[in-house]
Biotite code that builds the C-alpha atoms (Angstrom):
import biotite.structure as struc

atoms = struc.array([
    struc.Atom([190.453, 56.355, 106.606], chain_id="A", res_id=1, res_name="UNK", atom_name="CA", element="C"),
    struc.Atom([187.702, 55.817, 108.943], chain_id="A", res_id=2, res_name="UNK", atom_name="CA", element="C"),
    struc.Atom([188.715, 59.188, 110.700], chain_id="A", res_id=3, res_name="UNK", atom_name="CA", element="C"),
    struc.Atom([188.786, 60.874, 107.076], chain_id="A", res_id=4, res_name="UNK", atom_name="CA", element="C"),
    struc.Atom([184.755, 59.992, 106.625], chain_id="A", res_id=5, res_name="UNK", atom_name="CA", element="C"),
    struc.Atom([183.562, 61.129, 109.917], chain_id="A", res_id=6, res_name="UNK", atom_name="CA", element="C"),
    struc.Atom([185.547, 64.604, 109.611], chain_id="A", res_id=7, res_name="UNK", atom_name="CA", element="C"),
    struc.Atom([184.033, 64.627, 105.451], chain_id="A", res_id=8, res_name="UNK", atom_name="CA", element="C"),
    struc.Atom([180.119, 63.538, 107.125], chain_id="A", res_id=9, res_name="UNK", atom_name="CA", element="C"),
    struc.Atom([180.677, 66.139, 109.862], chain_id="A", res_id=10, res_name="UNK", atom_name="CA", element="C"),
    struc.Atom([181.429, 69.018, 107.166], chain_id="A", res_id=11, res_name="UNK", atom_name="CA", element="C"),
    struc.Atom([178.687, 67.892, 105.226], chain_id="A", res_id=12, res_name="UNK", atom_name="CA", element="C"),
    struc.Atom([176.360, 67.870, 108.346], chain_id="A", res_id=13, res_name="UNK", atom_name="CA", element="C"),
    struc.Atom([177.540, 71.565, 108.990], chain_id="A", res_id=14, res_name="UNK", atom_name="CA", element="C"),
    struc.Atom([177.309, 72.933, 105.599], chain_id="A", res_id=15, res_name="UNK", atom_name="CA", element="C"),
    struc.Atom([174.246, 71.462, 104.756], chain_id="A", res_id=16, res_name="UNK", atom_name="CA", element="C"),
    struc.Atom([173.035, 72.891, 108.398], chain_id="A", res_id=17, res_name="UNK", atom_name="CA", element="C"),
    struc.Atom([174.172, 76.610, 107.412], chain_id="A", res_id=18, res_name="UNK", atom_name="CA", element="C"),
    struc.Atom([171.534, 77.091, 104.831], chain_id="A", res_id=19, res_name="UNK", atom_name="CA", element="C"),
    struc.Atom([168.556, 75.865, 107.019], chain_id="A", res_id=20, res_name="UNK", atom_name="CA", element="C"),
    struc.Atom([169.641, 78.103, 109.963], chain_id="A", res_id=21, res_name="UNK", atom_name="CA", element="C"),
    struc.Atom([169.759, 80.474, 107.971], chain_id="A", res_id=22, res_name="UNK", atom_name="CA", element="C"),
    struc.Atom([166.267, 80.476, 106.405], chain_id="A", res_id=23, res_name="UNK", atom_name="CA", element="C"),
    struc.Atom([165.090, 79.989, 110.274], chain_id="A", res_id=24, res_name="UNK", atom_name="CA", element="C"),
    struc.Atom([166.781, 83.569, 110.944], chain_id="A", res_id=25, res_name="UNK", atom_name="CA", element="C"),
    struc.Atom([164.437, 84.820, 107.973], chain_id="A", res_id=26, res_name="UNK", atom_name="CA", element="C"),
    struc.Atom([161.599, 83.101, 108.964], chain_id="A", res_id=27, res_name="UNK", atom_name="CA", element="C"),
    struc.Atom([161.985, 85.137, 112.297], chain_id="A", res_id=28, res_name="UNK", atom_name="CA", element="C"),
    struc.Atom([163.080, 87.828, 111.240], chain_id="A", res_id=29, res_name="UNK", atom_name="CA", element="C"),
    struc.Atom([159.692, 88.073, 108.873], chain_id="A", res_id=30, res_name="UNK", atom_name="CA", element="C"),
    struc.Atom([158.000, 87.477, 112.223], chain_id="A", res_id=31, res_name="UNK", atom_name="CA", element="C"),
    struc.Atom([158.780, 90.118, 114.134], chain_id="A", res_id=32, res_name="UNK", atom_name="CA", element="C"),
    struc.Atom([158.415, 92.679, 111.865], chain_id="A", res_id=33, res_name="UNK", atom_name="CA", element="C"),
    struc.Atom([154.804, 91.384, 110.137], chain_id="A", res_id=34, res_name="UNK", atom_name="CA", element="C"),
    struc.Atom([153.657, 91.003, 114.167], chain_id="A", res_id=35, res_name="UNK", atom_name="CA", element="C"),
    struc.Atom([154.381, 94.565, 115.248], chain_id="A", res_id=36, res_name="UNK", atom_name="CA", element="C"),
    struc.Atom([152.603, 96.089, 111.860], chain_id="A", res_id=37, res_name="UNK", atom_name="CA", element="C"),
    struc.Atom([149.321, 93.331, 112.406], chain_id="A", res_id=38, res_name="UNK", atom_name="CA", element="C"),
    struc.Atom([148.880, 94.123, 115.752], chain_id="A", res_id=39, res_name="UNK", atom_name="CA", element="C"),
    struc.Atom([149.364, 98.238, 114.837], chain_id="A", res_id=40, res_name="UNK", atom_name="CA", element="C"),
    struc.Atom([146.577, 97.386, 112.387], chain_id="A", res_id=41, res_name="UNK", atom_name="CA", element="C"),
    struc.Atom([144.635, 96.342, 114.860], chain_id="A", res_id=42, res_name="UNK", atom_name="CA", element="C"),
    struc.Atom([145.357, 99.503, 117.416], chain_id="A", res_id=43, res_name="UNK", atom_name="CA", element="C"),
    struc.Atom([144.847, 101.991, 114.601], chain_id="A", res_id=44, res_name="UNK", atom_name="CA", element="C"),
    struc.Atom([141.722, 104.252, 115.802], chain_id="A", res_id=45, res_name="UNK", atom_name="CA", element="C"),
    struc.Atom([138.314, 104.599, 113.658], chain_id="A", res_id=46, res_name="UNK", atom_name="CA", element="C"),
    struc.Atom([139.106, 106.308, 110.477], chain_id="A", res_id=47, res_name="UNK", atom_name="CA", element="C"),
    struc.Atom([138.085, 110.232, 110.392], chain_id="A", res_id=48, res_name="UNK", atom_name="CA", element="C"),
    struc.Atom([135.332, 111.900, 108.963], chain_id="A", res_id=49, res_name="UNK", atom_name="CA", element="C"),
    struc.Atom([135.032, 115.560, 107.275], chain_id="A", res_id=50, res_name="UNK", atom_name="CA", element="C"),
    struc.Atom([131.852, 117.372, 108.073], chain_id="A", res_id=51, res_name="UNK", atom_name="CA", element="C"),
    struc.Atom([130.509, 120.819, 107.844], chain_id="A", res_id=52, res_name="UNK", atom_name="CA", element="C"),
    struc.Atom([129.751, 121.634, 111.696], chain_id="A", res_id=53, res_name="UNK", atom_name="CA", element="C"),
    struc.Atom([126.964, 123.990, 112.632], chain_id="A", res_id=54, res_name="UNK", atom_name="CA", element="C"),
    struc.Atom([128.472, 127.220, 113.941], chain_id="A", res_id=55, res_name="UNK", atom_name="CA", element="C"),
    struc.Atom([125.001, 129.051, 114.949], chain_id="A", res_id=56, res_name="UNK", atom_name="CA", element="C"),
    struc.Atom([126.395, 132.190, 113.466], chain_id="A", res_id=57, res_name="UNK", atom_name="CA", element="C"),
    struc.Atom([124.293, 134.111, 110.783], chain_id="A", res_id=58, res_name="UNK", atom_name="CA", element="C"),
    struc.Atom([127.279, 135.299, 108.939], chain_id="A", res_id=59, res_name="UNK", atom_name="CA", element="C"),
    struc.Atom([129.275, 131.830, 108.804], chain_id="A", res_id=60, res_name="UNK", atom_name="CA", element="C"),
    struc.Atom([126.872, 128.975, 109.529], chain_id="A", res_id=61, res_name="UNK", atom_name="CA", element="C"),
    struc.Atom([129.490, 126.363, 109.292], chain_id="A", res_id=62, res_name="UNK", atom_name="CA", element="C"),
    struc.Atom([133.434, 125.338, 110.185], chain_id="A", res_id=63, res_name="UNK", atom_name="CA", element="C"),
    struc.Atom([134.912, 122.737, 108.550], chain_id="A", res_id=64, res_name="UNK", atom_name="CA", element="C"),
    struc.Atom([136.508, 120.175, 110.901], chain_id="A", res_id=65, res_name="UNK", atom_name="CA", element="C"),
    struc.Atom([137.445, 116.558, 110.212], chain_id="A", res_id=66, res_name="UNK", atom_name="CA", element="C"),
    struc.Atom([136.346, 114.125, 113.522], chain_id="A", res_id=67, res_name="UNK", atom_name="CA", element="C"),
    struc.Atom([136.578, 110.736, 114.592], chain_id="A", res_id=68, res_name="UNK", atom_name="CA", element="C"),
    struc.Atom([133.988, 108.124, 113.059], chain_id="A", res_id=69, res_name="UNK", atom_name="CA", element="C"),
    struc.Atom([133.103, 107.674, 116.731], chain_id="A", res_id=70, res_name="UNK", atom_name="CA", element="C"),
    struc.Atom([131.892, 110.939, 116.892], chain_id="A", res_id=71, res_name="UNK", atom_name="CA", element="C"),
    struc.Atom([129.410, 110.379, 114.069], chain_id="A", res_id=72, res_name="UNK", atom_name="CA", element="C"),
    struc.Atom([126.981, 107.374, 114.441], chain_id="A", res_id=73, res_name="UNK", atom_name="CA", element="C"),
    struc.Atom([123.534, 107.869, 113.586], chain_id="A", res_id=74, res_name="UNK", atom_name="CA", element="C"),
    struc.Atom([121.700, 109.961, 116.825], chain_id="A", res_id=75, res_name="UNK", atom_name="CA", element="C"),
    struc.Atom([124.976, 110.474, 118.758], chain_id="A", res_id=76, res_name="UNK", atom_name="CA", element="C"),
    struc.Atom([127.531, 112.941, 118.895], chain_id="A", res_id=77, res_name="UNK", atom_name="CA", element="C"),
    struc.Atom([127.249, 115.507, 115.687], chain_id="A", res_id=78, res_name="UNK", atom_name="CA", element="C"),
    struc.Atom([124.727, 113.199, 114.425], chain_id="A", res_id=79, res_name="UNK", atom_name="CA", element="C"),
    struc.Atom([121.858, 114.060, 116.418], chain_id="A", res_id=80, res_name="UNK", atom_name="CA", element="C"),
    struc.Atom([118.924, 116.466, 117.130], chain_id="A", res_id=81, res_name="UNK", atom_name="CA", element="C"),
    struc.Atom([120.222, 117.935, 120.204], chain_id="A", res_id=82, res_name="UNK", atom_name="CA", element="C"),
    struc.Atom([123.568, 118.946, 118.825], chain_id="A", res_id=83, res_name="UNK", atom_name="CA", element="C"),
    struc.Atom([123.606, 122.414, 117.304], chain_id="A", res_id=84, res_name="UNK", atom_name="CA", element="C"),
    struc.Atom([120.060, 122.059, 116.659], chain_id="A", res_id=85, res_name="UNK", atom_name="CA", element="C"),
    struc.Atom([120.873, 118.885, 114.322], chain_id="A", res_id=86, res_name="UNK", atom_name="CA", element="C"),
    struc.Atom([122.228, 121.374, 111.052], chain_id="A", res_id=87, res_name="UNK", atom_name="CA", element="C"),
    struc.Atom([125.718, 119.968, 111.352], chain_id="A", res_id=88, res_name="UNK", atom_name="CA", element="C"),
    struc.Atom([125.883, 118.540, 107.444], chain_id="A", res_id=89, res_name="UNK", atom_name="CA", element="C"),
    struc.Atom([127.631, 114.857, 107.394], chain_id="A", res_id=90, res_name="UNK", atom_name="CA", element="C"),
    struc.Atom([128.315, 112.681, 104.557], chain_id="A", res_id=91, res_name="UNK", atom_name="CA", element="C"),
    struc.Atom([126.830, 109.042, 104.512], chain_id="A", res_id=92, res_name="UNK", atom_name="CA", element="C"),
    struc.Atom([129.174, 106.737, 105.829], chain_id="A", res_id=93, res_name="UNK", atom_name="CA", element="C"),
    struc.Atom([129.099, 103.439, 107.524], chain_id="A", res_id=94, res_name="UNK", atom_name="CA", element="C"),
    struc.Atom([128.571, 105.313, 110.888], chain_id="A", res_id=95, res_name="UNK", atom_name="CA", element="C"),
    struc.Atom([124.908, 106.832, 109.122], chain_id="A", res_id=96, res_name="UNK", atom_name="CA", element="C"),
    struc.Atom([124.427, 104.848, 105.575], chain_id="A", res_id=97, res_name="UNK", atom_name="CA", element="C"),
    struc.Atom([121.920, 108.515, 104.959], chain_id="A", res_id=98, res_name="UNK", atom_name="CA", element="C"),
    struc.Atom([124.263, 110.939, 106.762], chain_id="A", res_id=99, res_name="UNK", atom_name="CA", element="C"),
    struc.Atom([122.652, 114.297, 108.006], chain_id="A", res_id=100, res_name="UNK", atom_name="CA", element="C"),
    struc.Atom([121.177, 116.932, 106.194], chain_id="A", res_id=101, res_name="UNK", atom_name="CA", element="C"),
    struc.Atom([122.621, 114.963, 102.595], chain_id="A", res_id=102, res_name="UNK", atom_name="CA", element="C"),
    struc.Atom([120.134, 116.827, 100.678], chain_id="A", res_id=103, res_name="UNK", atom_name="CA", element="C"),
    struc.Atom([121.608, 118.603, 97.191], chain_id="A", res_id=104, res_name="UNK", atom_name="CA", element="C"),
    struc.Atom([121.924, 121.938, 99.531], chain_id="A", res_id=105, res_name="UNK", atom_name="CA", element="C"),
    struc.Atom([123.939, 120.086, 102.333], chain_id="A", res_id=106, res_name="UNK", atom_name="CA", element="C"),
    struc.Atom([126.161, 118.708, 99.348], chain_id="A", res_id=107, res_name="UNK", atom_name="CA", element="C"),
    struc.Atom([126.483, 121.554, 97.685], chain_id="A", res_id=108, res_name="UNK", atom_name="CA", element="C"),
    struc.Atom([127.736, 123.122, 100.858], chain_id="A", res_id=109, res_name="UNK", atom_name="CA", element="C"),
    struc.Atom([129.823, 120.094, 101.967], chain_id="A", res_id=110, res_name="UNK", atom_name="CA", element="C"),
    struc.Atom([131.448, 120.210, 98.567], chain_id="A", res_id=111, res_name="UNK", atom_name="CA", element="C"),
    struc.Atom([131.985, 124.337, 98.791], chain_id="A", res_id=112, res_name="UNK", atom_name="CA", element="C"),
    struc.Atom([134.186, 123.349, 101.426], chain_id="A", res_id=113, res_name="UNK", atom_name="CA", element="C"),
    struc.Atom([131.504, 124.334, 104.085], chain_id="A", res_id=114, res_name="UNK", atom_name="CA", element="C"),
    struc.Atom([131.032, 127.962, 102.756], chain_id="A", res_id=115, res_name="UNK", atom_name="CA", element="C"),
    struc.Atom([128.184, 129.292, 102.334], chain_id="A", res_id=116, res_name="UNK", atom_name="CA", element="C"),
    struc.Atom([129.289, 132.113, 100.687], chain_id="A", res_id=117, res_name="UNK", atom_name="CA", element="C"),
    struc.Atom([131.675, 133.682, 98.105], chain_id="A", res_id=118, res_name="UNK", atom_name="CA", element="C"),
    struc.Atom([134.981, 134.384, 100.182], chain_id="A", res_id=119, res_name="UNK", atom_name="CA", element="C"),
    struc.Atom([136.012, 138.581, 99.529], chain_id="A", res_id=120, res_name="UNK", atom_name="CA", element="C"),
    struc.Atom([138.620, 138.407, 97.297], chain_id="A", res_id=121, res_name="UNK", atom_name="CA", element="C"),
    struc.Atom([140.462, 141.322, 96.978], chain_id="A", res_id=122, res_name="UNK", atom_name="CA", element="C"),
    struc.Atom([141.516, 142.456, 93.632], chain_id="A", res_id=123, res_name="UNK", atom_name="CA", element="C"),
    struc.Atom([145.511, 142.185, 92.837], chain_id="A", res_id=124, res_name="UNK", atom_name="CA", element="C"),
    struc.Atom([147.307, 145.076, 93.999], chain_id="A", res_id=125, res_name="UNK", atom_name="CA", element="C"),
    struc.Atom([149.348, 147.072, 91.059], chain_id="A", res_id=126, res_name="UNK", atom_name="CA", element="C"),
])
C-alpha cells in the first residue's frame, strides 16, 4: 500500500510539473523573440525625410530626394547656407521645428512634388 502512494504522489508530482514547464517554455520562448525585435528597435536608423533639393539649374531648380534626418538638422547638411546656396526647401521637422525656405512658395513647391513647372504632357495618340 505504502508503495501504491509514493508511485500515486510521484504521478501527481509529474503531472502537476508538466503544465509549469510548460508555461516556462512560453515564457522563453516570448523572450527571445520580444528581445531580438526591442533591441532592432533600438538599431533602426533616424527616420527619413522628403525634401525638394536645390539643383542650380534654371530649367529644373529642384530634385526630389528623400534623406536621412541626420542629414537635416538646423545649419548642417541640406539645412544650411553654404549648401546649394541654402534654396534646398525642407519641411519642419524635429531636426528644424521652422524647416527651410517653409514659406507658402516653398510649400507650394514641396507639395507640387518639387516641380516648378507644368510637366509636357503630350496629347493621346489616335
Amino acid at each position: 500500500m505504502e508503495g501504491d502512494v509514493r508511485k500515486m504522489t510521484e504521478q501527481q508530482t509529474s503531472q502537476s510539473e508538466a503544465p509549469r514547464f510548460g508555461f516556462r517554455l512560453v515564457m522563453i520562448g516570448a523572450l527571445v523573440v520580444a528581445a531580438p525585435s526591442a533591441s532592432m528597435a533600438a538599431m533602426a536608423g533616424p527616420e527619413k525625410v522628403t525634401i525638394c533639393h536645390a539643383t542650380g539649374s534654371a530649367s529644373n531648380p529642384y530634385v526630389q530626394i528623400t534623406v536621412s534626418e541626420n542629414a537635416v538638422p538646423e545649419g548642417r547638411g541640406h539645412n544650411r547656407d553654404g549648401h546649394q546656396n541654402g534654396e534646398d526647401i525642407i519641411p519642419p521637422g524635429p531636426y528644424d521645428p521652422d524647416g527651410r525656405n517653409w514659406d507658402a512658395d516653398g510649400q507650394t513647391i514641396y507639395n507640387d512634388g518639387c516641380l516648378t513647372f507644368l510637366p509636357d504632357v503630350l496629347p493621346p495618340s489616335r
